[in-house]
C-alpha positions, 0 to 999 in steps of 0.5 A: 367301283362298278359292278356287273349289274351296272352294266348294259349287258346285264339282266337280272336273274334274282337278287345275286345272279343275272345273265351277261348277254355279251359273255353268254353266261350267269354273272355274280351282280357284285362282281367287280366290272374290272374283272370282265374276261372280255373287259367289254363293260358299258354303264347303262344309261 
């Protein structure tokens, strides 16, 4: 499954964190994508 740090709206912060610009906010990179409040995840390319 993928995770928030497979997605093209994630920056990476550290190891465990980054920024979704989509959401605005910090995301965990493990968090699963199923659980995207605004189910907008895109894989990067």
């Amino acid at each position: 499954m993928p995770t928030c740090k497979d997605c093209t709206f994630y920056t990476p912060v550290n190891e465990t964190t980054g920024n979704c610009s989509n959401l605005g906010s910090e995301v965990l990179a493990d968090k699963d994508a199923g659980m995207c409040p605004r189910r907008t995840f895109q894989p990067r390319t």
